[in-house]
C-alpha positions as CSV (number, residue, x, y, z in Angstrom):
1,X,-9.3,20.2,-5.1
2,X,-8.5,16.3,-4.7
3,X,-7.0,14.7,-7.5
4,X,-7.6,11.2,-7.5
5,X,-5.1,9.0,-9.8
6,X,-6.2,5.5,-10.9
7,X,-4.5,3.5,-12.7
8,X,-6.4,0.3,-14.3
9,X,-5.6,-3.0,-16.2
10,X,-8.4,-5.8,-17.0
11,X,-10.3,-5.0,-13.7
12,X,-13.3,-4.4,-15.4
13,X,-15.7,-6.2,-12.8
14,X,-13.9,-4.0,-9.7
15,X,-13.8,-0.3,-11.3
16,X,-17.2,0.6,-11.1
17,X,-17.1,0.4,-7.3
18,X,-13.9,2.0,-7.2
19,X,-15.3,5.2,-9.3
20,X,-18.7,5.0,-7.6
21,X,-16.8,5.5,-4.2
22,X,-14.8,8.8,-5.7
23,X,-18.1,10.1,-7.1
24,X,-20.3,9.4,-3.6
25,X,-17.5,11.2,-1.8
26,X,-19.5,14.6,-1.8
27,X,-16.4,16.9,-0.3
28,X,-16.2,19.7,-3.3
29,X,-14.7,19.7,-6.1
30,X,-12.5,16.7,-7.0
31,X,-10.8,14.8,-10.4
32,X,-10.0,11.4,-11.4
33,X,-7.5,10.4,-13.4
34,X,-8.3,7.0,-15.2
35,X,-4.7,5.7,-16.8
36,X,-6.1,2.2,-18.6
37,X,-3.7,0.6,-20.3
38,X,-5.6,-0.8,-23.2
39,X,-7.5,-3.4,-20.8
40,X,-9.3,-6.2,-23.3
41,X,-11.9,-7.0,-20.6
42,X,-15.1,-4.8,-19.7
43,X,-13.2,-1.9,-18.6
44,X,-14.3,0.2,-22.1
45,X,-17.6,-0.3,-21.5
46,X,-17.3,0.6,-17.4
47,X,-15.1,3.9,-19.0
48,X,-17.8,4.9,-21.1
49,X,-20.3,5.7,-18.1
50,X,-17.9,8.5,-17.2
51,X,-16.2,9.7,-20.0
52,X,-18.6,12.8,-20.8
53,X,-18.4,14.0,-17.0
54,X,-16.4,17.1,-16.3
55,X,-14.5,15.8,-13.3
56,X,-13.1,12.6,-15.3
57,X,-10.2,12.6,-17.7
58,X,-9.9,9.2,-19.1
59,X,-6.6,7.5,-21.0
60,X,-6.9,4.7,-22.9
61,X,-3.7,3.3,-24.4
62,X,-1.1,1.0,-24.2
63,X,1.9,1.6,-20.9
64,X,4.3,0.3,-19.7
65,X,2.8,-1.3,-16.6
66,X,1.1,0.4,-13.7
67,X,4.4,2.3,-12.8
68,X,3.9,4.0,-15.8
69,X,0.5,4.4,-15.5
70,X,0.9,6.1,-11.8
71,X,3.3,8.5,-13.2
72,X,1.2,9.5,-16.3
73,X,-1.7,10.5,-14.0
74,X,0.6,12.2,-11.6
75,X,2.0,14.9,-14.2
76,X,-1.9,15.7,-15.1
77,X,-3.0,16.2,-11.4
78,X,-3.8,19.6,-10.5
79,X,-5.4,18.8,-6.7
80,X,-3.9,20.1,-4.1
81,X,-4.2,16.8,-2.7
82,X,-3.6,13.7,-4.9
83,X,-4.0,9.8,-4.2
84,X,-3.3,6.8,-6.2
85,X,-6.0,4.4,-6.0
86,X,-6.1,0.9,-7.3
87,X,-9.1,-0.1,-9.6
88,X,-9.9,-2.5,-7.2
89,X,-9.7,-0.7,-4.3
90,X,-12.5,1.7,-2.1
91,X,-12.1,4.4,-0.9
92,X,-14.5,4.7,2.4
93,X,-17.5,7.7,2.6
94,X,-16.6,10.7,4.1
95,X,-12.9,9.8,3.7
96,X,-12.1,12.9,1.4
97,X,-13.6,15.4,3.9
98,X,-12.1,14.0,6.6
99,X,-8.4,14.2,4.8
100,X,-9.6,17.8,3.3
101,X,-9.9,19.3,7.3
102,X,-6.8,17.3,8.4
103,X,-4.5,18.9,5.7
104,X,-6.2,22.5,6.3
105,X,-4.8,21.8,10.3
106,X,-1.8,20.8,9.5
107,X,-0.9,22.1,6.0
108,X,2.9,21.4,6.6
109,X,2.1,17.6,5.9
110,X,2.8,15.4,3.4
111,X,0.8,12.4,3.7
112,X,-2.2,11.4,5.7
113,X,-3.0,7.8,5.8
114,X,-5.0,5.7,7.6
115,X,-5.8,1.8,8.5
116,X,-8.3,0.2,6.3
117,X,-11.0,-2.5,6.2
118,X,-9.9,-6.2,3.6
119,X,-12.8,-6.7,1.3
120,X,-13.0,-10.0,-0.3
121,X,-14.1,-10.4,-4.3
122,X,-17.5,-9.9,-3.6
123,X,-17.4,-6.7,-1.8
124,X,-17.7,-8.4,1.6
125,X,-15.7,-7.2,4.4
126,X,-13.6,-9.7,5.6
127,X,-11.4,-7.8,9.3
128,X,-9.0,-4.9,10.2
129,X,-5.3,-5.1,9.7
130,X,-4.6,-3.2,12.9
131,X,-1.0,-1.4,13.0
132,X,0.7,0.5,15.9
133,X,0.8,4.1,16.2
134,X,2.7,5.9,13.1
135,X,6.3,7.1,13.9
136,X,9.3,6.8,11.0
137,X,10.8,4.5,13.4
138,X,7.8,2.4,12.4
139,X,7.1,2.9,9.0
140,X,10.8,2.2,8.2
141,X,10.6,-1.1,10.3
142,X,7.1,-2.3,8.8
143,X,5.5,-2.5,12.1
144,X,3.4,0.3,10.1
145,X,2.7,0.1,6.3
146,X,0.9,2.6,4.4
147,X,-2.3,1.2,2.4
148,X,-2.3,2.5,-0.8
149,X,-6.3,2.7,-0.7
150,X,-6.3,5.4,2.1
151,X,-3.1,7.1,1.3
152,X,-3.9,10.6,0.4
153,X,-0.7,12.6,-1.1
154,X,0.0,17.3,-0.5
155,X,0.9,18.4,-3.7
156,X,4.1,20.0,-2.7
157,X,4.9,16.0,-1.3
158,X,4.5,15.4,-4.8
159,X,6.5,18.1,-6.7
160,X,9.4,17.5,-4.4
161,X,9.1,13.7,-4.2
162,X,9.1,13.3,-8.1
163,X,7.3,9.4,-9.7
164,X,7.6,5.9,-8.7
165,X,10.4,4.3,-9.0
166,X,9.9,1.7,-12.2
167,X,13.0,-0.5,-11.6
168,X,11.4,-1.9,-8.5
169,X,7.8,-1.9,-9.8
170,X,6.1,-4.3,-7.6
171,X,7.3,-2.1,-4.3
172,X,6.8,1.2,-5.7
173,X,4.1,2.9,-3.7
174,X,5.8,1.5,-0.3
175,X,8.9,3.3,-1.5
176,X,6.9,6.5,-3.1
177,X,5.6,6.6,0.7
178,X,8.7,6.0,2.8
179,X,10.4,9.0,0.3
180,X,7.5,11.3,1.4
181,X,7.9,10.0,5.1
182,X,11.5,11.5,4.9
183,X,10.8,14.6,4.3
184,X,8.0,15.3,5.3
185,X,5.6,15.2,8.5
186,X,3.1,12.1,7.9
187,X,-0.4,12.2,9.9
188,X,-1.9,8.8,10.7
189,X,-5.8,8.8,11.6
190,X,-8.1,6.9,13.1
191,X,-11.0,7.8,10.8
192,X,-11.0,4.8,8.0
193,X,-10.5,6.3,5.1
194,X,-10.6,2.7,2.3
195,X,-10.7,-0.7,1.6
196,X,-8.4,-3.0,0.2
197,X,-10.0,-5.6,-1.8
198,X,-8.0,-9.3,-1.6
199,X,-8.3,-11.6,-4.6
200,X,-6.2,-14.3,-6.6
201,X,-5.3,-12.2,-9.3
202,X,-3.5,-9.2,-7.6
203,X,0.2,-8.0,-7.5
204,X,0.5,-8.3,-3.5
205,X,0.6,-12.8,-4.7
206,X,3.9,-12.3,-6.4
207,X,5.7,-13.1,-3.2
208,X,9.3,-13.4,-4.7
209,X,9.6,-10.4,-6.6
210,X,8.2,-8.1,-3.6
211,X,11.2,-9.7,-2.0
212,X,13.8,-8.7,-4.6
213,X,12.4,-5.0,-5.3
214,X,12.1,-4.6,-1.5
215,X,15.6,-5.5,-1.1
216,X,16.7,-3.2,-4.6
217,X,14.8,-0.1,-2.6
218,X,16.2,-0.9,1.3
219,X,20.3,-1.1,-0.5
220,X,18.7,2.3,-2.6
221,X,17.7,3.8,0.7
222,X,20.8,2.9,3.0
223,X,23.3,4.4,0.3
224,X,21.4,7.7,1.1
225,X,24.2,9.5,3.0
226,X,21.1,11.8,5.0
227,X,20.1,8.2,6.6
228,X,21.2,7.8,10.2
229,X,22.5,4.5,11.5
230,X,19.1,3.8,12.9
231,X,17.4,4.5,10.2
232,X,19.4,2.1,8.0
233,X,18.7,-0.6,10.9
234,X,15.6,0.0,10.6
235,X,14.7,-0.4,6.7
236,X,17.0,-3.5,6.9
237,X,15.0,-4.9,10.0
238,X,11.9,-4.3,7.6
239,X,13.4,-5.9,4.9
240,X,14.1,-9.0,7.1
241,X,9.8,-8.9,8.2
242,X,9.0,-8.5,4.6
243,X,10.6,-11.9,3.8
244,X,8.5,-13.0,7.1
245,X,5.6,-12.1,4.8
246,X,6.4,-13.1,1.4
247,X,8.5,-16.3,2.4
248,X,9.9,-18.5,0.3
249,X,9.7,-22.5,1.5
250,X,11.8,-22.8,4.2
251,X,12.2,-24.7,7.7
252,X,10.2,-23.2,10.7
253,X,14.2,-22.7,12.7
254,X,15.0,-20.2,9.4
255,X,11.9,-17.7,10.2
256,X,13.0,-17.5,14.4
257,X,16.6,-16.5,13.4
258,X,14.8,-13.9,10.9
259,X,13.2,-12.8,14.2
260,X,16.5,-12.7,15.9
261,X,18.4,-10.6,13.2
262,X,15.3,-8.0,12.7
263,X,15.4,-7.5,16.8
264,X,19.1,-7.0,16.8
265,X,18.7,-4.6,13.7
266,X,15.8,-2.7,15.7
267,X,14.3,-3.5,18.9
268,X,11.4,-2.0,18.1
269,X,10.4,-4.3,15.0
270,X,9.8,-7.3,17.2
271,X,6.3,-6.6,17.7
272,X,4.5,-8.6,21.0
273,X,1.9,-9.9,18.3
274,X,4.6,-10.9,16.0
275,X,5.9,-12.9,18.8
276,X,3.4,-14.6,19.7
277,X,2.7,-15.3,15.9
278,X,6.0,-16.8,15.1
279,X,7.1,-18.2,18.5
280,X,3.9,-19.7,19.8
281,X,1.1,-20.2,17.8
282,X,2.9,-21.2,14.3
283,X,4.7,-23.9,16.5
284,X,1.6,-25.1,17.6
285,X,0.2,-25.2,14.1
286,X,3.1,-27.3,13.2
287,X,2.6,-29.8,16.1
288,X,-0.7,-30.1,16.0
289,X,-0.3,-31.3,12.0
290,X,2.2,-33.5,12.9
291,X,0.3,-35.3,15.7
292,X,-2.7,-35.4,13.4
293,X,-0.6,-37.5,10.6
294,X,0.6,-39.4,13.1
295,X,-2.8,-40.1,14.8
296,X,-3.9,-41.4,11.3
297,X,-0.4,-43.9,10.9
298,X,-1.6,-45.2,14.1
């Protein structure tokens, strides 16, 4: 059985379609875990469609954030294989029994994961965030992340990889992953499994305290006597791409020298398309605004 974890807060006008997409799945036999914390919005009345079905089991009460919303519905799941879904978040048709025949091939993994598709507010699929092939190497560097919407858990991954992490909440499902991605073997497939939906009001827009938690978990992770030396490179040349990511406002010189010190950390993090990104074509952007101002001076 999949046991599907979801934890919810004021989404009201995005859980529907995230349920609907759980319930169309059509694999066998399956539960989902709704973990609401007291949401003032339309969620009640989106809860109430499923509350009487057998496979649901719906919590409504105050928490302490979705850290502790995550871990609630992890100590009731009972699947064999368990994901945490955002209630704004898809998962993609066919996607359960695609993980279901994975897991019986190679039952000594811990995760299976795949790309996914961006949806905008309305449902619309905006593109592809296209990553490299999975290795730890990789994951550990960022040149591959884990989408929380196609991340699909073994429940021994679970039992022996515990909860998120709440003193770095806003980074907690990329370390949950990473800890799983240590001990055990990860299978990345080509089959997309969900979409992530983009919007103004999600957590992935509070840029500087991603930074901080990311940092808390990397100096967490290197203190880990089991790490190698590489290893430790590599989660610190990640940390370094994160801040790439979620920048704060600084000069264009600051970001190639963050290029610089993730290549010297790990060779292997300087992507060619991250290259090309940061050493070419933001250049160009920058030029091509300053010759417009100064066309308009003129």
């Amino acid at each position: 059985m999949i046991s599907i974890v979801v934890p919810s807060f004021n989404q009201g006008e995005f859980l529907a379609a995230t349920l609907e997409s759980i319930v169309n799945q059509n694999a066998g036999p399956y539960e989902c875990i709704v973990v609401d914390g007291g949401s003032c919005d339309g969620t009640s009345k989106v809860l109430d469609r499923y509350r009487n079905r057998n496979e649901f089991i719906i919590i409504s009460e105050p928490d302490d954030g979705v850290v502790d919303a995550v871990n609630k519905g992890l100590r009731l799941a009972s699947g064999d294989i368990i994901a945490i879904q955002s209630s704004d978040d898809l998962f993609l048709p066919g996607a359960f029994q695609q993980v279901k025949e994975l897991f019986s091939r190679t039952p000594e993994a811990g995760m299976v994961f795949s790309e996914c598709q961006n949806l905008d507010e309305r449902g619309r699929v905006t593109g592809r965030f296209p990553m490299r092939d999975y290795t730890l190497d990789n994951l550990l560097n960022r040149t591959v992340w884990i989408p929380q919407c196609s991340a699909f858990l073994s429940r021994s991954a679970v039992l022996r990889t515990g909860f998120w992490d709440a003193s770095i909440s806003y980074v907690a499902d990329a370390d949950y992953y990473i800890r799983v991605a240590l001990e055990f073997p990860v299978i990345k497939t080509d089959f997309l499994l969900g979409q992530r939906r983009v919007h103004p009001l999600q957590r992935d827009r509070m840029s500087g305290q991603i930074r901080e938690d990311y940092s808390c978990m990397v100096e967490k992770m290197c203190a880990d006597a089991r790490l190698s030396r590489k290893q430790r490179n590599s989660l610190r040349a990640g940390r370094v791409l994160l801040k790439l990511r979620y920048p704060e406002k600084r000069a264009g010189l600051w970001r190639i020298v963050s290029l610089l010190e993730a290549f010297l950390l790990c060779p292997t993090s300087l992507t060619r398309e991250l290259a090309m990104e940061e050493l070419w074509n933001r250049p160009c952007k920058i030029l091509r605004a300053l010759m417009a101002k100064v066309a308009r001076l003129v």
